[in-house]
N, C-alpha and C positions, 0 to 999 in steps of 0.2 A: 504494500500500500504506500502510495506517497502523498504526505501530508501537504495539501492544497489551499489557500483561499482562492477564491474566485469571484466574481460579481457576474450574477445573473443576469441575462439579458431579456431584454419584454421586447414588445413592438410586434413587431408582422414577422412573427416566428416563421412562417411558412415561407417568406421570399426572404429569410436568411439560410433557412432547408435549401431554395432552388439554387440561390449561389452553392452551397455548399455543393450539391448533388452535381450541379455543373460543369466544376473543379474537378471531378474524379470520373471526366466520359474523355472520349479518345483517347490520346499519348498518359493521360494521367490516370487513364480505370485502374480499381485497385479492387480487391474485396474488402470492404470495409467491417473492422473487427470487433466494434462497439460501438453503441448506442451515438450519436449525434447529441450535444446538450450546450445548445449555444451559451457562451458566458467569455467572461474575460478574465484570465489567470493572473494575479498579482504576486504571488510567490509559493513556490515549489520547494519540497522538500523544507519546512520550518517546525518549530514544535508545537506540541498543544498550548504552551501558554501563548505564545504570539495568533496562534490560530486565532483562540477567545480573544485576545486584545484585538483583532484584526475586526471580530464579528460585534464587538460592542463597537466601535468606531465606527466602524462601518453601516449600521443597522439601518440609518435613515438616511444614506447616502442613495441621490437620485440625478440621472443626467440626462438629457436629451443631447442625442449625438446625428449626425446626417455623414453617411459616408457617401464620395463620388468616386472611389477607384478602391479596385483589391489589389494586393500585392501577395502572389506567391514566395512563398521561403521554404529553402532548404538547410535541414540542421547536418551541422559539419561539427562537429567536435563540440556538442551543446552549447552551438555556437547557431541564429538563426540571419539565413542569410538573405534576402531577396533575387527572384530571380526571371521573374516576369511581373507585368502589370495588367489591370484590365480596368479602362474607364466605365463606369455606369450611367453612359449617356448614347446616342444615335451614334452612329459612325460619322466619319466625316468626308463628304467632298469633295475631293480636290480636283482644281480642270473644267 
């Protein structure tokens, strides 16, 4: 087990599913080996007592966020790198 916080994410769970599902068709299909559980990781591998300092501090923490691009990463030596991008807007034009 590795002790986690995390902040959960709300919104339109489902078109953060269709990105996700997205991400893992063509060059990138994988068999996927657990569950999906959108959130955001703040710190990995810490002890129980920061856990609880983390979850009382945290308890009424709330953001609105708007994302316009993904970025792909790949970990190299628990180390996260970027390694494509993708805008979430129409393509563009040119000519």
């Amino acid at each position: 087990m590795n002790p986690v916080v995390y902040l959960e994410v709300g919104g339109d769970l489902d078109a953060v599913r269709r990105v996700r599902d997205g991400v893992f068709a063509g060059p990138l299909s994988r068999t996927i080996t657990h569950d999906f559980v959108p959130h955001v990781t703040l710190v990995e591998s810490t002890t129980p007592e920061r856990i609880a300092a983390a979850l009382v501090a945290l308890s009424d923490y709330a953001v609105e966020v708007t994302f316009d691009a993904a970025h792909l990463l790949q970990e190299h030596n628990r180390r996260w790198r970027p390694i494509a991008d993708a805008r979430f807007a129409p393509p563009l034009l040119v000519g």
